[in-house]
N, C-alpha and C positions, 0 to 999 in steps of 0.2 A: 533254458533258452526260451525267448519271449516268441510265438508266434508274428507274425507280421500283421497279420488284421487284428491282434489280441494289443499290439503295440499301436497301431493306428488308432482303436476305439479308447486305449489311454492317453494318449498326445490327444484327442479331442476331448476329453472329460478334463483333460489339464486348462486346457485353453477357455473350457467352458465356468470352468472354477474360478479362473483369472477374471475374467469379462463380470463375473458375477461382482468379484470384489470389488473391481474397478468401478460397478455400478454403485453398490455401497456406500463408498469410500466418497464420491461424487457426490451423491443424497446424501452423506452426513455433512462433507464441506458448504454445500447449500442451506442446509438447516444449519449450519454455524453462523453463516455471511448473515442469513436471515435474524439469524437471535441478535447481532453484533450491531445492524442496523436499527433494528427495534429498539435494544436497548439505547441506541444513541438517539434514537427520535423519542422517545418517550423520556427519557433526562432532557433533552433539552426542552418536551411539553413541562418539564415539572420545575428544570431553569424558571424558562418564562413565567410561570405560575408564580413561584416563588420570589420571581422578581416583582412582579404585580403587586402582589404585599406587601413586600418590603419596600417597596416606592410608595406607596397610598400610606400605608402607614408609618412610615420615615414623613411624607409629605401633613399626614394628619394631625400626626403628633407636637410637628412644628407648632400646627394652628393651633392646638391645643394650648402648647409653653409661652408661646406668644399671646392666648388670651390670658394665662392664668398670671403674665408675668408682667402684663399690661394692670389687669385687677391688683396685683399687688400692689404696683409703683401708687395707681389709682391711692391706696388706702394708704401706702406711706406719703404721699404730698400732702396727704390731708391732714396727718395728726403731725407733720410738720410748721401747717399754716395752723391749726390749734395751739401747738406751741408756744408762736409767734404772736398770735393773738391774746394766752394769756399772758404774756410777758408784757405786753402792751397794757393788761388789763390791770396788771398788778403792779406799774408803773404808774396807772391813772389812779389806781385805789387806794396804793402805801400800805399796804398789806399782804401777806407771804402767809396768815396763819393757816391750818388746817379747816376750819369752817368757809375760808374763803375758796382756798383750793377743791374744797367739793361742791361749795355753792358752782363754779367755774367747769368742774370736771359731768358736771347735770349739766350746765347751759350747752355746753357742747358735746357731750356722750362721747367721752373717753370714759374707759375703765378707769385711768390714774390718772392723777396734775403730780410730777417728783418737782423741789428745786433740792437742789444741790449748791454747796459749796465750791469752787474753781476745782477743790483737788477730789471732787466726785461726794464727795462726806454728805450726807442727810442734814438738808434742814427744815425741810418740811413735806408734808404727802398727804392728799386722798387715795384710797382706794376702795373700789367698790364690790370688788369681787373677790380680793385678797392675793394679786398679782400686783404688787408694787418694789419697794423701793428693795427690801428682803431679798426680792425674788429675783432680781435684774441689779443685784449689787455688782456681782463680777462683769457683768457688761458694762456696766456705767463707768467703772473706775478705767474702762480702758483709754488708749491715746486718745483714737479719731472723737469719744466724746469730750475727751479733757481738753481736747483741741478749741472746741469751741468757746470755752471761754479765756481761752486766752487769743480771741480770735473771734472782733465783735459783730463783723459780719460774716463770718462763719456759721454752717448751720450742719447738720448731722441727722442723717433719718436709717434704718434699718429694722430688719424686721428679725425677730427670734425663736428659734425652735424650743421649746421648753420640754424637761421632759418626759410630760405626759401627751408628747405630740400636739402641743398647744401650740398659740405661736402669739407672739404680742410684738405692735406696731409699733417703735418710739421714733421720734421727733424733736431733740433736742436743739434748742436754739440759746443764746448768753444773755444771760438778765437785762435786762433796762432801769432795773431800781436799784441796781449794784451788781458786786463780783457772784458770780454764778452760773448756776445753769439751770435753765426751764426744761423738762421734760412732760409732753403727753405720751402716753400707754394707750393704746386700742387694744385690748386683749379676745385673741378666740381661740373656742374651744377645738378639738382638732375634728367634731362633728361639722361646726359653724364651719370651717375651713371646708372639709371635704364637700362640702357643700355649695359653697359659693365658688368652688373651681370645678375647671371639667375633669375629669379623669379621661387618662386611656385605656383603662379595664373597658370600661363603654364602649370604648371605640373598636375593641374584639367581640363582642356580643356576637355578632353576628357571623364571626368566621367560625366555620365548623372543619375541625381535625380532620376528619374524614377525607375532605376534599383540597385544605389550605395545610394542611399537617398543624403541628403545634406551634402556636409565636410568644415569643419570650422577649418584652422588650424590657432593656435595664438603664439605668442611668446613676453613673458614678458606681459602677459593677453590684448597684441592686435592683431586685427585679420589683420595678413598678408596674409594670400590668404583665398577662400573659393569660390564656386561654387552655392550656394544660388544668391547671388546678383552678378554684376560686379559692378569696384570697380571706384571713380572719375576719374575726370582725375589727381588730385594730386594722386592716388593713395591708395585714404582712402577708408574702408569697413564699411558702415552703414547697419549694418542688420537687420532687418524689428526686432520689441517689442516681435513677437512670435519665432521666432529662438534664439534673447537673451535667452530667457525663459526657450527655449529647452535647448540650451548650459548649463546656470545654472543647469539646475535640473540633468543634467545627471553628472556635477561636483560633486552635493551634492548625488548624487541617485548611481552611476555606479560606480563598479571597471574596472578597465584597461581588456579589454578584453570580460567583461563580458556586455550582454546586458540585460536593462532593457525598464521597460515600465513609459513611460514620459506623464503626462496630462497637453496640454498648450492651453487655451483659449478654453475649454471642450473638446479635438482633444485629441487621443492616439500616441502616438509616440513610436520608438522603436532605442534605440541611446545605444551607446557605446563611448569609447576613448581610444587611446594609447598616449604614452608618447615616443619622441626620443631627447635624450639630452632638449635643451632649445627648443623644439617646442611640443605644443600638441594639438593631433590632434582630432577632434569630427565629428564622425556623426551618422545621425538619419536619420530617414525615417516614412511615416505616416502609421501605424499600422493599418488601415483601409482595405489593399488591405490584411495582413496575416488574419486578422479575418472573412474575407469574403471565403477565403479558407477552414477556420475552421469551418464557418457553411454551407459553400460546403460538405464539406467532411461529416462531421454531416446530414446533409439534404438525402446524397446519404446513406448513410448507413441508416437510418430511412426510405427510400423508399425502399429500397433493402428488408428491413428484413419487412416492409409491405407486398411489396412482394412477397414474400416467405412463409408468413404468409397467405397471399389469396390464394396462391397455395394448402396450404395445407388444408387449410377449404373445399378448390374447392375438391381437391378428396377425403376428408373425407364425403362429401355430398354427391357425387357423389357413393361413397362405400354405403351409406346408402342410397340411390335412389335403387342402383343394392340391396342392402340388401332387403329393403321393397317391391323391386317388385319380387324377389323371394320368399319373404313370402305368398304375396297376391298369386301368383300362385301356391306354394303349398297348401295354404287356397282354389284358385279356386279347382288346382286338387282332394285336399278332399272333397271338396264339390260335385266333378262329383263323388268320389266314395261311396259317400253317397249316394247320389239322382241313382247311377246304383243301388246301393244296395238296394236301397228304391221299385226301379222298380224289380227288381228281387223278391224281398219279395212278393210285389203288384202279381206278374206275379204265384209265386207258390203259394200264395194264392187262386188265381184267379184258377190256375190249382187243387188245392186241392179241392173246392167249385165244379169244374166240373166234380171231380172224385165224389165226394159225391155224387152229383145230380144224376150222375149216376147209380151210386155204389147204390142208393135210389131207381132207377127204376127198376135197374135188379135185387134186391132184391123183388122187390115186386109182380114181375111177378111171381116167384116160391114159393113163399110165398103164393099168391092169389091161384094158383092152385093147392097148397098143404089144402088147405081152403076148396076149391070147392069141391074135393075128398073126404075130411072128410064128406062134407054136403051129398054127393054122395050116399056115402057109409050108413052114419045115414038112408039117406032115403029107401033106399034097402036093409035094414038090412037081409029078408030072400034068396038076388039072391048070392048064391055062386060067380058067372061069376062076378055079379057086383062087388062085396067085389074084386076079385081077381085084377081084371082088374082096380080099385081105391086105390087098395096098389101099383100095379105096377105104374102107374104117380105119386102116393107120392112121391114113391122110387126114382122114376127117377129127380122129382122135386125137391127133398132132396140134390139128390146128384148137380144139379145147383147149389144150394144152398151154398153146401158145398165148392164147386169150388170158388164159388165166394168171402166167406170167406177165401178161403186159399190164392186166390186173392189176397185181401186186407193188411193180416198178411204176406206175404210174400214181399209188397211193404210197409209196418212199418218196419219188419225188416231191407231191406235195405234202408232206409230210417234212420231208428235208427244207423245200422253201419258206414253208411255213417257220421252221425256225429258226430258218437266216433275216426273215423278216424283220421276224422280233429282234433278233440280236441287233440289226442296222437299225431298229426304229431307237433301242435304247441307245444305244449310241451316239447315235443324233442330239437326243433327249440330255445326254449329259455334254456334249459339247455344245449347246446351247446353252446351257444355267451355268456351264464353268467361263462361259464367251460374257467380259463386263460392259461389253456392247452392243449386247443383244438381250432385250426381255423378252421370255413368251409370253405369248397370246391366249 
């Protein structure tokens, strides 16, 4: 069987256990709201980020396509009007042979002058570099140029990837000195190319990983520039098995714009993509440095509200230190006014016992001699004088006597008054403070 204060001091170690938890449980939900919030402000710092890039460079790239696509068109009008020109020139001249055709392909700086026959057939060519007719057979015999001569103001221009990443300009227009087809060649090399266009490898130079994550932009699903690796010297991008991966998953995983969270080779990523005509642009970054933020941020709030939580226990203890030694010291002060009051009692006791003793003696003196008198007087029953003179010391003895009894009832009295006093003053004193209509003064 439990004692009753053994069970009291456990009901309050229970309560005190609960209130603990309750505090815990509270400081961890706060350090959770706090991480849950972080991390949604720092995705969406890393959204906007990511969008940032992906607009400039979705926007740059444009400028880019649009100069390089202008410089092309540039180069194919022109060995179009070459074309045209020799066909004119070879019309005024009456001549088609190969001395003419290179005399022609130097006046104008083309690589090659081809004519061809209506059904694409070879009948005659310069070439100066060793890109002609051989080279651009299977082009030539196609429709859109066989079109042109059967088709006399028709004309035909395009350009050709060859493939050592070269690329040659033709211009095909229909003879003027008979059935056929005139061709100029502008042939360059795939340096001369890389050269006279801009790239957007260039146009990442300056983003750093670090701060932009890595961007991948691709067009017709290869990647032409990107800031992860740099690229051969042909110009090809091999990107390491785990950026593949990223790229995929944010294909499959991400809307335009929107970012999400990428798991590649156990690693978080945090990637997005935009789209600008035929280019699309990706990037990511390792999601490592936001979550170490979010349990920053979590960790500081979980310290802070400790805390603040120790603060408060500190001067709740401390309330209760100043409480319990103000106790103990009105416990002391009552106790000195017990222990005066104990000595006070002691003291009129002590006083009272001396009156008695006394009060005992001076009674007994008139007492004795009121005694002796009597015996006095029995004995000299016939002396007048004696009688006389043995009533007077009664008399006289009587009245000590009486004195000193009135002594005594006169200090009972005040003695009795004195503690009716007290008893009517307290009285007074608590029907005052219980009266809610009267304050003392």
């Amino acid at each position: 069987m439990i004692d009753a204060p053994d069970h009291a001091v456990e009901e309050r170690g229970n309560r005190s256990a609960g209130a603990w938890l309750l505090v815990a449980l509270l400081g961890i939900a706060l350090s959770v709201v706090a991480g849950m919030m972080s991390y949604g402000y720092t995705t969406a710092q890393a959204e906007q980020r990511f969008a940032d890039v992906v607009d400039y460079v979705a926007t740059q790239s444009l400028s880019y396509d649009a100069f390089n696509s202008a410089y092309t068109t540039k180069n194919l009008i022109r060995v179009m009007e070459i074309a045209g020109e020799t066909a004119r020139d070879m019309e005024r001249d009456g001549s088609v042979d190969n001395a003419m055709l290179e005399q022609y392909a130097d006046q104008f700086n083309v690589s090659a002058l081809i004519v061809t026959d209506a059904s694409g057939n070879l009948v005659s060519e310069s070439s100066t570099d060793g890109v002609g007719y051989e080279s651009l057979a299977t082009y030539l015999k196609e429709a859109p140029v066989l079109e042109v001569a059967a088709h006399p103001l028709k004309s035909y221009t395009a350009r050709i990837t060859l493939s050592d990443d070269s690329v040659a300009d033709i211009g095909c227009v229909t003879r003027q000195d008979g059935e056929g087809i005139v061709i100029a060649v502008r042939h360059q090399s795939a340096k001369a190319v890389a050269s006279n266009t801009l790239k957007l490898q260039s146009l990442l130079g300056g983003y750093e990983t670090i701060d932009s994550g890595n961007i991948v932009i691709e067009s017709d699903g290869k990647v032409v520039a990107t800031n992860a690796v740099e690229p051969t010297i042909l110009g090809v991008f091999n990107l390491p098995a785990t950026d593949v991966f990223i790229v995929d998953g944010i294909k499959d995983r991400c809307l335009p714009g929107k970012v999400r969270l990428v798991n590649a080779s156990g690693e978080w990523y945090l990637g997005t993509f935009g789209k600008a005509r035929g280019f699309y642009v990706y990037t990511y970054a390792s999601a490592r440095r936001y979550f170490e933020v979010v349990a920053a941020v979590a960790a500081g709030v979980l310290v802070l509200y400790s805390g603040v939580i120790a603060v408060v226990v500190m001067v709740r203890r401390r309330a209760d230190r100043r409480r319990l030694t103000d106790l103990l010291q009105q416990e002391r002060d009552y106790g000195d006014k017990l222990a005066k009051a104990a000595r006070e009692a002691s003291s009129a006791n002590s006083a009272k016992m001396e009156f008695l003793r006394r009060m005992s003696h001076d009674l007994r003196t008139p007492i004795n001699g009121i005694r002796g008198m009597v015996e006095v007087g029995d004995a000299n029953a016939d002396d007048l004088q004696k009688q006389t003179e043995c009533r007077s010391k009664i008399w006289t003895a009587s009245g000590l006597l009486l004195d000193l009894a009135n002594e005594a009832l006169d200090m009972s009295r005040l003695e009795s008054g004195r503690s009716r006093a007290q008893t009517w003053c307290k009285s007074v004193l608590r029907s005052v403070a219980a009266s809610p209509d009267v304050t003392p003064s």
